[in-house]
MIKOL-176721 format. One line per 8 residues: number of its first residue (from 1); their letters; for each residue x, y, z of C-alpha. Coordinates in steps of 0.2 Angstrom, whole numbers, padded with zeros to 4 digits, always signed. Example, Ala and Ser with C-alpha at 12.3 -4.5 7.8 and 13.67 -1.06 7.14 Angstrom:
1	AS	+0062 -0022 +0039 | +0068 -0005 +0036
***
This chain:
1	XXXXXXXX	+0432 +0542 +0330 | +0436 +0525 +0337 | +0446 +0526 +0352 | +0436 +0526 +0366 | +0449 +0536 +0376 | +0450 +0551 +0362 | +0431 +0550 +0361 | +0429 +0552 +0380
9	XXXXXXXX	+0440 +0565 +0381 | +0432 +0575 +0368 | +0416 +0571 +0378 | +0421 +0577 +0396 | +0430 +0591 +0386 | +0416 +0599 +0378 | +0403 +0595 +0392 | +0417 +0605 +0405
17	XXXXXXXX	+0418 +0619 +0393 | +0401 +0621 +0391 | +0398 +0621 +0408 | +0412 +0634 +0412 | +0403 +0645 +0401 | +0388 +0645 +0405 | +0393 +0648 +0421 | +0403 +0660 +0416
25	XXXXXXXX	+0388 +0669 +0407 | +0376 +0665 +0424 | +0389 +0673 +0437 | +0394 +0689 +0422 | +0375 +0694 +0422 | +0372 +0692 +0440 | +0387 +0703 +0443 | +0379 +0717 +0429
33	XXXXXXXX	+0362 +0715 +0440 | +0369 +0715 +0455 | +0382 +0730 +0451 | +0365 +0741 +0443 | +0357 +0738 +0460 | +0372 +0745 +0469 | +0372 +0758 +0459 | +0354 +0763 +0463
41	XXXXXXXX	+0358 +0760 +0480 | +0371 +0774 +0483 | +0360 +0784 +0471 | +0346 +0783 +0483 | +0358 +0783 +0499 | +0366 +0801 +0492 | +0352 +0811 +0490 | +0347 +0803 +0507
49	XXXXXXXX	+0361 +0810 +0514 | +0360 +0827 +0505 | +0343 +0829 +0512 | +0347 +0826 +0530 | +0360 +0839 +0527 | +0361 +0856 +0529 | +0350 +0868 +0515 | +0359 +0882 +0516
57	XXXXXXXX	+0364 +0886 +0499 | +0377 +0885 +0492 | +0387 +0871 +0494 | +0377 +0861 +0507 | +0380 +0846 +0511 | +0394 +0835 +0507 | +0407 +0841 +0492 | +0401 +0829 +0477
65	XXXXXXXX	+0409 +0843 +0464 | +0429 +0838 +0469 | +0433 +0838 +0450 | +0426 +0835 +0432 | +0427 +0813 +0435 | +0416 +0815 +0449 | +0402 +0801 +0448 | +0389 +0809 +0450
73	XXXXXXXX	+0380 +0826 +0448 | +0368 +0834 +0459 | +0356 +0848 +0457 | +0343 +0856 +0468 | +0327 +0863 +0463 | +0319 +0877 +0470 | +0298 +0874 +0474 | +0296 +0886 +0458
81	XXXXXXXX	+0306 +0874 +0448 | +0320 +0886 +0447 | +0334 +0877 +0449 | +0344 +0884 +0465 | +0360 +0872 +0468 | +0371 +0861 +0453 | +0387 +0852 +0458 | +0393 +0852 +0440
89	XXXXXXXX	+0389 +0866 +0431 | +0394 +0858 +0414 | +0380 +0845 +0418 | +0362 +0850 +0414 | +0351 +0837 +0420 | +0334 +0842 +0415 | +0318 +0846 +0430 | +0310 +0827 +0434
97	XXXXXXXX	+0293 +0829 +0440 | +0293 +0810 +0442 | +0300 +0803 +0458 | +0312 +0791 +0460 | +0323 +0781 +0447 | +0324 +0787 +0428 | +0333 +0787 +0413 | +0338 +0804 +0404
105	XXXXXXXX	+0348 +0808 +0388 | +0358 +0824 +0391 | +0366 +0827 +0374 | +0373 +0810 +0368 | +0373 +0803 +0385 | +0363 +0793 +0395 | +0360 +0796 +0413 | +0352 +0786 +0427
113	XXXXXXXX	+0345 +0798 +0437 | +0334 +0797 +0457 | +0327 +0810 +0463 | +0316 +0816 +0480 | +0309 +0828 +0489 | +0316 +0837 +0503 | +0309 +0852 +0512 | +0299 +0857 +0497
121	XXXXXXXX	+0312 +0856 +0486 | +0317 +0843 +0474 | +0336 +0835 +0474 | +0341 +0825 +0461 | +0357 +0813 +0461 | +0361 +0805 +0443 | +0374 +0796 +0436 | +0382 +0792 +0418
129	XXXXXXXX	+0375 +0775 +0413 | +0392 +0773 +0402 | +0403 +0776 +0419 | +0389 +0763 +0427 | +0390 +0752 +0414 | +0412 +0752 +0414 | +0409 +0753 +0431 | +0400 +0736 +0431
137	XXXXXXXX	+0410 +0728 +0417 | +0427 +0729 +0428 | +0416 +0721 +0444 | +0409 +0707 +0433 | +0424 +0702 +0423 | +0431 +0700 +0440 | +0422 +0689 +0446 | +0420 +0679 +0431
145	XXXXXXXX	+0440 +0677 +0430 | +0441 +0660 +0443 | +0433 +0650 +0429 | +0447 +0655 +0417 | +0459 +0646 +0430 | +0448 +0632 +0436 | +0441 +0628 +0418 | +0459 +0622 +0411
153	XXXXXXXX	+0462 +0613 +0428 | +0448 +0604 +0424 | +0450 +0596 +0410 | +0467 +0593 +0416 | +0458 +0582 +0430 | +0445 +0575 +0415 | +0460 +0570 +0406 | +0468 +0560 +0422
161	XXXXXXXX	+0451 +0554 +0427 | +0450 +0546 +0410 | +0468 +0540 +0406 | +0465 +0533 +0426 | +0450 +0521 +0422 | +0454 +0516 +0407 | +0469 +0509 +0413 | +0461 +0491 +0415
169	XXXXXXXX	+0456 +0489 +0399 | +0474 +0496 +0393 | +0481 +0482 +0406 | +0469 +0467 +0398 | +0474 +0472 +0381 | +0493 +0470 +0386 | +0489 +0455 +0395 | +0479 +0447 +0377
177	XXXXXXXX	+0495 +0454 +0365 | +0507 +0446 +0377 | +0497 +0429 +0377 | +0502 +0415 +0366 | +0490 +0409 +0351 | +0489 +0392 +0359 | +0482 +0398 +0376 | +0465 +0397 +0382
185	XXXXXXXX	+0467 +0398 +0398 | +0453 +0410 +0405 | +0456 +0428 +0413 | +0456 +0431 +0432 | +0438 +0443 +0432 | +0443 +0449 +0449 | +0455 +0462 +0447 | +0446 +0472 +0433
193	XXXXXXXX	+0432 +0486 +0437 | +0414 +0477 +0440 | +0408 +0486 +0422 | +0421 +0478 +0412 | +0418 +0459 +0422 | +0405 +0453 +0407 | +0416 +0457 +0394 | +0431 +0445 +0403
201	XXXXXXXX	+0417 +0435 +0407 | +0414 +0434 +0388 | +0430 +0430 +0383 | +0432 +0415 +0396 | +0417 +0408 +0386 | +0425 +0412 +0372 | +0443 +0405 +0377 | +0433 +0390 +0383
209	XXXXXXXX	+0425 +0387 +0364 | +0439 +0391 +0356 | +0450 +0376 +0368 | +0435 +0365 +0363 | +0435 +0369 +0343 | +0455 +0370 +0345 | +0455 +0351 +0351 | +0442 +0344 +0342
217	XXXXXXXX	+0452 +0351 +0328 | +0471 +0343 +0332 | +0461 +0329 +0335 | +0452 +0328 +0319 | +0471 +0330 +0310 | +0477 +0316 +0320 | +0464 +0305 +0315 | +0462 +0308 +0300
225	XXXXXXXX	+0483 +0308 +0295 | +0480 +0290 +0305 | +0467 +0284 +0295 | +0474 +0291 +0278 | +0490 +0283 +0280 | +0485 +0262 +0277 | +0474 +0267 +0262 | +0491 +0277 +0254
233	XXXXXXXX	+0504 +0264 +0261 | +0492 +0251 +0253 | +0491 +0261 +0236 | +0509 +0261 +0236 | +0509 +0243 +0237 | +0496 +0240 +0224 | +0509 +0251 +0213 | +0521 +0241 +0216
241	XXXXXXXX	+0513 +0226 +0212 | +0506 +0232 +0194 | +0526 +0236 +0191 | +0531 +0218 +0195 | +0516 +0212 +0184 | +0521 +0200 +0171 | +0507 +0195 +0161 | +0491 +0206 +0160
249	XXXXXXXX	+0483 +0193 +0169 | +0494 +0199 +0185 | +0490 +0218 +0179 | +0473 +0217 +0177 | +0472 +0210 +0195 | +0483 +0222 +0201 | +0473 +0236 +0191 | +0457 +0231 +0199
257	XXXXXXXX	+0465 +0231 +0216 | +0472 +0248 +0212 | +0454 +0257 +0207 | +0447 +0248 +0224 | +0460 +0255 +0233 | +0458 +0272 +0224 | +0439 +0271 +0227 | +0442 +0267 +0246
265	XXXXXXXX	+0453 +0282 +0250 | +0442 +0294 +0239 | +0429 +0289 +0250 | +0438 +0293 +0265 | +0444 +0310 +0258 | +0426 +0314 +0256 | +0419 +0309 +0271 | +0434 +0318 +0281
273	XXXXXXXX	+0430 +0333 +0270 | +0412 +0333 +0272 | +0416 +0331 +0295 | +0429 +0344 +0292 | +0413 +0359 +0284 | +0403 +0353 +0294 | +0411 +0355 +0311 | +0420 +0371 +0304
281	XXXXXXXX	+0407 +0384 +0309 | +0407 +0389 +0289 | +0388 +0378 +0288 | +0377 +0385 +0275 | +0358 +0392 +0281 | +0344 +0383 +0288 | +0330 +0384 +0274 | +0314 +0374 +0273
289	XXXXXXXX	+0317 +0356 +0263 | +0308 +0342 +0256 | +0313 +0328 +0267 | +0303 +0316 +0256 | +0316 +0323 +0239 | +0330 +0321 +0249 | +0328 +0305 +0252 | +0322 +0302 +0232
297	XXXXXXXX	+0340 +0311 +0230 | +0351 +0299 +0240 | +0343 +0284 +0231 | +0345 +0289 +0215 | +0365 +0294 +0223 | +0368 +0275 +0229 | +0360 +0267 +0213 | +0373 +0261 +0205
305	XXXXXXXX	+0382 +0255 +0221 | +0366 +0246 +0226 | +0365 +0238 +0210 | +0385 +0233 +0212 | +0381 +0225 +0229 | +0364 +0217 +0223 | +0355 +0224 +0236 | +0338 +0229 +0233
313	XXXXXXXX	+0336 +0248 +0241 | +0321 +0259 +0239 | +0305 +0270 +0248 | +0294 +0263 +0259 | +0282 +0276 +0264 | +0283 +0292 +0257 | +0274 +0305 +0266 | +0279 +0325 +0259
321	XXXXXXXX	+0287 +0330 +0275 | +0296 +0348 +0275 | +0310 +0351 +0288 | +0321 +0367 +0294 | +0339 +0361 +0288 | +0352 +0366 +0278 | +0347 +0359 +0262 | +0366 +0352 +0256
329	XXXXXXXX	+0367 +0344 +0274 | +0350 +0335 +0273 | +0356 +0328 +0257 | +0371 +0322 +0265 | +0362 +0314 +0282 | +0352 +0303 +0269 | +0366 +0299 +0256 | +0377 +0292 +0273
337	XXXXXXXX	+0363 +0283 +0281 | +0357 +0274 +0265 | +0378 +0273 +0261 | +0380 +0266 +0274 | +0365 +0251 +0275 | +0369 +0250 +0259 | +0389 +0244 +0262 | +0385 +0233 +0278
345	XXXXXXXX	+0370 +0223 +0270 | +0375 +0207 +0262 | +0371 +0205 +0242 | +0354 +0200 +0238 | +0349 +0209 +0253 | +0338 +0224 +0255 | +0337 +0244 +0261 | +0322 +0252 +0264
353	XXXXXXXX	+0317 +0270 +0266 | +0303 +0278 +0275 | +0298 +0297 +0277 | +0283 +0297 +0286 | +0275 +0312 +0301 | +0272 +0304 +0319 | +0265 +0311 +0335 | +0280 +0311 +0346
361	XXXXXXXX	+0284 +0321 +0362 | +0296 +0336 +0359 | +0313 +0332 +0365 | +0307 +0316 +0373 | +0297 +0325 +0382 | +0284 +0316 +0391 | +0268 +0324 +0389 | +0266 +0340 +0375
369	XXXXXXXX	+0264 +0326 +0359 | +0269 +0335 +0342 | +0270 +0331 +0325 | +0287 +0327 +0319 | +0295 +0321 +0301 | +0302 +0305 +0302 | +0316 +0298 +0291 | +0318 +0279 +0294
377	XXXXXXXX	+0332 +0268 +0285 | +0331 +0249 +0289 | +0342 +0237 +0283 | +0344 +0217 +0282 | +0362 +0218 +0286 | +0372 +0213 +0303 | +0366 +0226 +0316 | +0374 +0236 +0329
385	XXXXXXXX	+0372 +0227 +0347 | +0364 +0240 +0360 | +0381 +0242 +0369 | +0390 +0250 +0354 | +0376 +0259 +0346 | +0382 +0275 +0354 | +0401 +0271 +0351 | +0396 +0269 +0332
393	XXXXXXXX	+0391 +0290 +0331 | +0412 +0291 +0336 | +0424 +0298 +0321 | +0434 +0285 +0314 | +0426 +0269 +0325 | +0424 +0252 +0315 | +0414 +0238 +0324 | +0424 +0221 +0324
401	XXXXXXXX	+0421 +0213 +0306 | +0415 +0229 +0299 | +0417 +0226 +0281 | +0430 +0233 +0271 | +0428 +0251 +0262 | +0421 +0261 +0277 | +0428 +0273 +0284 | +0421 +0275 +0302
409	XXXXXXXX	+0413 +0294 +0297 | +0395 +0289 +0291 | +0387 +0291 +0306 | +0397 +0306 +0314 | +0392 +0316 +0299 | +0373 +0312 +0302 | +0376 +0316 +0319 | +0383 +0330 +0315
417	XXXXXXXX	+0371 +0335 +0305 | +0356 +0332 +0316 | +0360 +0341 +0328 | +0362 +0358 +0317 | +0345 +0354 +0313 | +0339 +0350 +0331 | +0335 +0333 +0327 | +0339 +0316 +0334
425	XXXXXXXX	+0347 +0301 +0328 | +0339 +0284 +0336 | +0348 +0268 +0331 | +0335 +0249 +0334 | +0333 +0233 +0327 | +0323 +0232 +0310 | +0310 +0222 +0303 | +0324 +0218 +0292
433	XXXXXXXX	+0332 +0210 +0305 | +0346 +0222 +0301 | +0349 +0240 +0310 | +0336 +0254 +0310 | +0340 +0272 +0309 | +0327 +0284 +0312 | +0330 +0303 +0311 | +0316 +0312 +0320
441	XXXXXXXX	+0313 +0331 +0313 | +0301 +0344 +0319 | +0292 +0352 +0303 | +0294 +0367 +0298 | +0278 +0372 +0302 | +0280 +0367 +0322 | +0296 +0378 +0321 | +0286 +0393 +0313
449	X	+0273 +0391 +0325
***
């Protein structure tokens, strides 16, 4: 059962019910005892009364024989245990040396039966325990017969109670049908009941990821339509020129341009791709990874553009660090930070790569120094100035005399990356004289521990 309203209902229904009926049970028995003591009570209070009467036999006393449906019967026995008075002669209630209360079968019926002595002689009052019993029946079932009324009632006022509260959660749930997909704006918490205030708490955190992811995303769509439209426009151009080639000398130019221009917008398509997974929520698990092979993996990945630039790329230091990271994003921090020293460094240049461990404060903490994984790319290329090193970590942002081919994505996919892994991206000058890049980690083993 998964409405909450049916389930409460069912709840408060059977917890009345049961309730009501053990109640009902409680007050049914009390009234059975408390009728059984009544009944001993005018028992007792009749042969009282008989004694303080007159002995004069026969018929002393009050008249307790007016008919056979009398109550009770009454007999008097004589000090010899002859039996000297009866108040139903068809009633042969047997001689009870024992005083007071007492059961007796007569035949097939059951009697309660006091006796006492009076004057030297014994009177005995007694009672069918079947008329007792009907007698008792009727007084109970009476008293029991408010909880057939109040019972339904009830849960009629369960019913209300329920339908009542709920009725700000039905109300929110109109409000969020009624709302268009498009808003986020967040839900006045002050109206609703104080139990159901984290929940619309929840969803305004919710509303306010949701704007943020919605945003990010329209503006990814806009950028990137921006940013693929000069590579096609230029492919349409280079098209056109093959078709007005004359001589294969002017197609073969325009067939080379063609394949650059291919090459550049396939870049851009996987770099916009590769954003787009990773800022998708869709990210693959954290898992412990090599840094040192990931970084033996983007080398062997940029080879063959290295050996196309002339630029001399390869690992420095290589230290077998292991880091908490998804394993296909590692790859793809390394292959864009190398790919990318590798496209801004002149030919005859060089790239190298170091994956060392450092004692570095946590978090730039101060004090608390721990051993961290270091990935470190330097190149001998141009640089990034300091004022537009944290510009450069922007999607689609191409420094002034950025050479041609990039796309503006490398390094907003390894900060992207980073900080899935908790790690930070630090931008200097290298030894190279070029731009260094260092990825600090923590190791796998710090974030066990």
């Amino acid at each position: 059962m998964k409405s909450l309203r049916s389930r409460l209902l069912l709840l408060l229904s059977v917890a009345v019910t049961l309730a009501a009926l053990v109640q009902a049970l409680a007050v049914f028995r009390n009234a059975m005892n408390e009728a059984d003591a009544v009944f001993d009570y005018h028992l007792q209070q009749l042969a009282l009364s008989l004694a303080s009467g007159d002995m004069g036999l026969p018929g002393f006393g009050p008249d307790v024989s007016a008919g056979n449906d009398v109550d009770y019967v009454v007999q008097v026995w004589a000090p010899d245990g002859k039996r000297i008075y009866v108040s139903r002669p068809r009633s042969d209630l047997p001689s009870q040396a024992v005083l007071g209360y007492t059961n007796v079968q007569v035949g097939n019926e059951q009697w309660r039966v006091y006796s006492m002595q009076a004057g030297g002689r014994t009177i005995q009052v007694g009672q069918s325990t079947a008329t007792r019993q009907a007698l008792a029946l009727g007084f109970a079932l009476r008293s029991i017969w408010p909880m057939a009324v109040i019972a339904p009632l009830l849960l009629l006022a369960v019913a209300w109670v329920v339908r009542r509260s709920l009725r700000p959660l039905s109300d929110l749930s109109l409000e969020l049908e009624n709302r268009a997909a498009t808003s986020f704006d967040p839900l006045d918490p002050h109206p609703v009941v104080s139990e159901m205030r984290p929940v619309v708490r929840a969803m305004n955190g919710l509303f306010a990821r949701t704007r943020q992811a919605f945003e990010t995303q329209r503006m990814f769509v806009a950028d990137a339509a921006h940013e693929l439209r000069s590579p096609l426009a230029a492919l349409k151009v280079q098209v056109q020129m093959l078709g007005r080639a004359h001589d294969d000398g002017q197609r073969g130019v325009a067939l080379a341009r063609l394949e650059s221009g291919i090459d550049r917008a396939s870049h851009l398509v996987e770099q916009l791709l590769l954003l787009a997974r990773n800022e998708s929520g869709a990210e693959e698990a954290l898992g412990i990874v090599s840094l040192l092979d990931a970084a033996r993996l983007a080398l062997s990945d940029t080879a063959e553009l290295a050996q196309t630039r002339g630029v001399d790329a390869g690992l420095e230091d290589a230290e077998d660090c292991t880091v908490l990271a998804p394993p296909g994003g590692l790859r793809i921090l390394v292959r864009n930070l190398v790919d990318n020293a590798l496209r801004y460094t002149p030919a005859g240049g060089r790239v190298d790569v170091r994956v060392r461990h450092e004692m570095r404060a946590a978090n730039g903490a101060p004090a608390a120094p721990q051993r961290m994984a270091v990935l470190e790319v330097n190149d001998s290329g141009p640089g990034i100035p300091a004022e537009d090193r944290e510009r450069v970590f922007d999607r689609f942002y191409r420094r002034d005399g950025s050479p041609a081919g990039g796309s503006g994505l490398g390094l907003a996919i390894v900060r992207s990356v980073a900080d899935r892994c908790g790690a930070r991206v630090e931008l200097g000058t290298a030894d190279l004289g070029g731009l260094q890049v260092r990825v600090v980690f923590a190791t796998a083993r710090a974030v066990a521990g």
